[in-house]
Each structure stands twice: as C-alpha cells, then as structure tokens.
Biotite code that builds the C-alpha atoms (Angstrom):
import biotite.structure as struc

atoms = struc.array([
    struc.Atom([8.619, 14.147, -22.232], chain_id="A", res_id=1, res_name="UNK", atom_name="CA", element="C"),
    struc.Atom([10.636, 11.735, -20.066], chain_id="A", res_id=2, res_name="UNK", atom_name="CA", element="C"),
    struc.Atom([9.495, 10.161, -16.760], chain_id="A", res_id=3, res_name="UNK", atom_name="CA", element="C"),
    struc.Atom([11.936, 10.600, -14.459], chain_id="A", res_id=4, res_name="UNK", atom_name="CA", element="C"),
    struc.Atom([12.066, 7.725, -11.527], chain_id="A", res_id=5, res_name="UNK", atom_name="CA", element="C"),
    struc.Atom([13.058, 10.209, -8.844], chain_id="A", res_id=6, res_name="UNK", atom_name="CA", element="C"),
    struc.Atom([10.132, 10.506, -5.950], chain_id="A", res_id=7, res_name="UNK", atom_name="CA", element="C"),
    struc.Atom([9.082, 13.992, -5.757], chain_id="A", res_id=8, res_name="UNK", atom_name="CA", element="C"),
    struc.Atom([9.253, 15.795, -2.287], chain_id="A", res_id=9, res_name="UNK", atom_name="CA", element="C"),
    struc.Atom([5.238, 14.923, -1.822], chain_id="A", res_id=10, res_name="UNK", atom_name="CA", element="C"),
    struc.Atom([5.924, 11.429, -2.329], chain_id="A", res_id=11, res_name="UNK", atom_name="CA", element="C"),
    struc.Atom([8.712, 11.380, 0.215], chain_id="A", res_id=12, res_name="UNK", atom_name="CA", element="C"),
    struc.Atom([6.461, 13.150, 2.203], chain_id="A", res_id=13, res_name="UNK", atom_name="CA", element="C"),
    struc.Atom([3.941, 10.569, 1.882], chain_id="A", res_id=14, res_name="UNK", atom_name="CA", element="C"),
    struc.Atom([5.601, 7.935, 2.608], chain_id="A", res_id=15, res_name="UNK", atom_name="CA", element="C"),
    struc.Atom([6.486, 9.303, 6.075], chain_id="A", res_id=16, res_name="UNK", atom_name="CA", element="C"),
    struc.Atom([3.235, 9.625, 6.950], chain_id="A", res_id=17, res_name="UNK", atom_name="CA", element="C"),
    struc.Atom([2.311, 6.669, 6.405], chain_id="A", res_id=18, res_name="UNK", atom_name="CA", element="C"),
    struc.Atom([5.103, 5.584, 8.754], chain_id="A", res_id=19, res_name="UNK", atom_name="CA", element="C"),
    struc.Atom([4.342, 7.654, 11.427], chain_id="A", res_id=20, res_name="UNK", atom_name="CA", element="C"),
    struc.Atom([0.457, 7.234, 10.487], chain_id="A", res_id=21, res_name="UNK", atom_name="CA", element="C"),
    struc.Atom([-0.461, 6.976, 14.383], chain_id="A", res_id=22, res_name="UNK", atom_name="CA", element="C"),
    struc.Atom([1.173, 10.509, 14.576], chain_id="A", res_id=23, res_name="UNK", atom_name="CA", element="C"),
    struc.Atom([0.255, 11.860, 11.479], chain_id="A", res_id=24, res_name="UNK", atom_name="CA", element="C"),
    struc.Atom([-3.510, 11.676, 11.807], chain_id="A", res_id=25, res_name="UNK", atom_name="CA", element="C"),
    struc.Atom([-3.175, 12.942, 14.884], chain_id="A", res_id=26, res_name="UNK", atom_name="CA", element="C"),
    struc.Atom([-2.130, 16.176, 13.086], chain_id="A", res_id=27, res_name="UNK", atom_name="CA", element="C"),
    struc.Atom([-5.392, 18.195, 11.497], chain_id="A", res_id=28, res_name="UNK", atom_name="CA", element="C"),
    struc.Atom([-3.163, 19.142, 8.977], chain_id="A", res_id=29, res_name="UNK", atom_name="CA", element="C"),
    struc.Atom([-1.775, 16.440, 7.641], chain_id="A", res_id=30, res_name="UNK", atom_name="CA", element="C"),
    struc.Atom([-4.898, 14.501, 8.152], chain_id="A", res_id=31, res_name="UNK", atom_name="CA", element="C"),
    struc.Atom([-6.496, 16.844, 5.997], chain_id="A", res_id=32, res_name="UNK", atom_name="CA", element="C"),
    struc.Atom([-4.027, 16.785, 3.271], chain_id="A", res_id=33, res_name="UNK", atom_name="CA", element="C"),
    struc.Atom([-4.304, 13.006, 3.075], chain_id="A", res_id=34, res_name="UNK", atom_name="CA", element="C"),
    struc.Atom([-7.951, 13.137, 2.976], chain_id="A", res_id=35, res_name="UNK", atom_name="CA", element="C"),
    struc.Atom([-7.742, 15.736, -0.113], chain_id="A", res_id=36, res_name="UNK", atom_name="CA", element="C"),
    struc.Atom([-5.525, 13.638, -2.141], chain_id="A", res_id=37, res_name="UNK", atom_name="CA", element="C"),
    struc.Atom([-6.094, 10.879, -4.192], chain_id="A", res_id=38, res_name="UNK", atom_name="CA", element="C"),
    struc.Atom([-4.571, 7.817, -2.337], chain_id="A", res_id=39, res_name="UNK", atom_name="CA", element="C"),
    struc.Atom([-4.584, 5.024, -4.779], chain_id="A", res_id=40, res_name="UNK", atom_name="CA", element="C"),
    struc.Atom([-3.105, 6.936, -7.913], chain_id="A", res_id=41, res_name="UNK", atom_name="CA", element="C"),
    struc.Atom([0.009, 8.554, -5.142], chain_id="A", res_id=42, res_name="UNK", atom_name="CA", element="C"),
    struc.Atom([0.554, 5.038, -4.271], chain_id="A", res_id=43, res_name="UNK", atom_name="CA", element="C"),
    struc.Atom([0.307, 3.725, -7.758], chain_id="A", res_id=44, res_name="UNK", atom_name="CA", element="C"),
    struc.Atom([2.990, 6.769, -8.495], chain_id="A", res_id=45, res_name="UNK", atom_name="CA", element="C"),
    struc.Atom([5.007, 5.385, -5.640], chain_id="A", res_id=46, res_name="UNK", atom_name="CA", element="C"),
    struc.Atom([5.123, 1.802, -6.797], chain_id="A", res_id=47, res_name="UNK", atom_name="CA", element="C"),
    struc.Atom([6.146, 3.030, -10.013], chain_id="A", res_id=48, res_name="UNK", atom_name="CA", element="C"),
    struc.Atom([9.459, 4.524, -9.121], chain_id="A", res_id=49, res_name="UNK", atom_name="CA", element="C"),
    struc.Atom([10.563, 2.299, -6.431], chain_id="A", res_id=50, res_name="UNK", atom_name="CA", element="C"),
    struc.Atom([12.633, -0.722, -8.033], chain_id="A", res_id=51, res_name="UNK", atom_name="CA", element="C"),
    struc.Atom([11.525, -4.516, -8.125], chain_id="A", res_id=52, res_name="UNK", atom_name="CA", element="C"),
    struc.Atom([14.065, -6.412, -5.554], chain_id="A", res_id=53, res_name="UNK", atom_name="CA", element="C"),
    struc.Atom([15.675, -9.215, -7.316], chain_id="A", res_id=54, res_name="UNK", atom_name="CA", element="C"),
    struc.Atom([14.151, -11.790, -6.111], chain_id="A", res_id=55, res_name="UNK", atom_name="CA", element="C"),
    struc.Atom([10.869, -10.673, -6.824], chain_id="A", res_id=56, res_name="UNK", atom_name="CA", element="C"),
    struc.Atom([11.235, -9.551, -10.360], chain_id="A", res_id=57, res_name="UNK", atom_name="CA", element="C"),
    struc.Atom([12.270, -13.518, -10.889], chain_id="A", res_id=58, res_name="UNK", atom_name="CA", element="C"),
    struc.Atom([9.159, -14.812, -9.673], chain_id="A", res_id=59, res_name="UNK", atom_name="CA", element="C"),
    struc.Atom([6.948, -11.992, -11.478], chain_id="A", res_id=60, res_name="UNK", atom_name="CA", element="C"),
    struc.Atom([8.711, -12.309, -14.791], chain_id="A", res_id=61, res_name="UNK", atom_name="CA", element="C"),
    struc.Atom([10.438, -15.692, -15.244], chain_id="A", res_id=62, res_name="UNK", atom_name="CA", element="C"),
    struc.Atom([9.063, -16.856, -18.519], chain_id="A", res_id=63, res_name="UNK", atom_name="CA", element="C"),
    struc.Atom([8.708, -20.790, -17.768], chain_id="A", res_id=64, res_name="UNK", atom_name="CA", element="C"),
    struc.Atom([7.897, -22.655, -14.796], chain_id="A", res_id=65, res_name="UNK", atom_name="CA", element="C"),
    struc.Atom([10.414, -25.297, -14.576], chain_id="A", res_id=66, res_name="UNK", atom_name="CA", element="C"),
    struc.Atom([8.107, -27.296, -11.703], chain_id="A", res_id=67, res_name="UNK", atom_name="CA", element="C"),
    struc.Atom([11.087, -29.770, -11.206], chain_id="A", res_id=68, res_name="UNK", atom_name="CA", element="C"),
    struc.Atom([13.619, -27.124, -9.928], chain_id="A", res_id=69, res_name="UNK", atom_name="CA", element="C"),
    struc.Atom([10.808, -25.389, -7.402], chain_id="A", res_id=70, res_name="UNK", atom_name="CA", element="C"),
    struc.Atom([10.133, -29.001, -6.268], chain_id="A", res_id=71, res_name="UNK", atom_name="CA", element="C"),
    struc.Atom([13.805, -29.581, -5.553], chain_id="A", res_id=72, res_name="UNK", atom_name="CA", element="C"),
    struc.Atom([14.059, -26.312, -3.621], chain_id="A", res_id=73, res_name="UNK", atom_name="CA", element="C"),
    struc.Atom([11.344, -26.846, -1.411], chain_id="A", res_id=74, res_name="UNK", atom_name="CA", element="C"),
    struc.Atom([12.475, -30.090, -0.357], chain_id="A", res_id=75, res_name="UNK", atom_name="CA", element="C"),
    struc.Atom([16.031, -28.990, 0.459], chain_id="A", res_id=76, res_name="UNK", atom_name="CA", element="C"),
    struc.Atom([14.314, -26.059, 2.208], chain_id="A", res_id=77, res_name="UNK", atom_name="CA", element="C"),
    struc.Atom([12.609, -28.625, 4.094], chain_id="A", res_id=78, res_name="UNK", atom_name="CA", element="C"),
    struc.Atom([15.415, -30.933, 5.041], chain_id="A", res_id=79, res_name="UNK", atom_name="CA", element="C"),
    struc.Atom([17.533, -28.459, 5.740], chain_id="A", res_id=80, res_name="UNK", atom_name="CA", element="C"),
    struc.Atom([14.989, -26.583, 8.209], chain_id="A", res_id=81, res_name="UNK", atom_name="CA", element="C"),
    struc.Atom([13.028, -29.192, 9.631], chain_id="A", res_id=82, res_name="UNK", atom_name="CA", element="C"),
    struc.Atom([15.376, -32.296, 9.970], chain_id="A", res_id=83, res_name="UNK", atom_name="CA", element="C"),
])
C-alpha cells in the first residue's frame, strides 16, 4: 500500500479551521467535530505531507557542523545589519 502525500479533504478542512479558529469555535458544529477528533495524530498527518522548505531541511539534516562557516555568517549578518 502506498502513502500518498496528497491532504485529504478533512485535512484541508482542518487546516481552515484552525485559521479561522475565532470563527470556527464559534460554530457548535465544528467545535464539536474538533473536540471528537484526535488533534495531535491529524496534525502529525498534516506535518507529514506538507514539504520541508529548503532552508529548513539544511539545518535539520546537514550532516556536519562546520562552526567556522556559521561563525562567518553571523558576523557578516551583523556588519551588514547593524553597522
């Protein structure tokens, strides 16, 4: 059986009320539905399918630490911002 990466219609769903979340638990029917479902495993679900952006996957999954390089960034971040 394949997983499939796709968010189902309830997960789309989902997200929008969390969104709107002011609105939506204003609604006894939506409140209701949220309360029956297991939040943690339909955000773990979530997280799943939704990509890594670029720039986090690097700092997640780089393999080495090259401390020199991160030094040398943050001190041209520096100058460059605060000079």
């Amino acid at each position: 059986m394949s997983k499939s990466n796709t968010l189902t219609d309830f997960e789309k769903q989902w997200i929008e009320w969390f969104r709107s979340y002011h609105q939506t638990v204003q609604d006894p029917l939506k409140k209701r539905k949220i309360q029956e479902v297991n939040k943690e495993k339909t955000w773990i679900q979530i997280y799943t399918k939704l990509p890594i952006e670029p720039h986090v996957e690097s700092l997640l999954f780089r393999s080495t630490v090259d401390e020199y390089s991160i030094v040398s960034e943050m001190e041209q971040y520096i100058e460059s911002h605060f000079s």
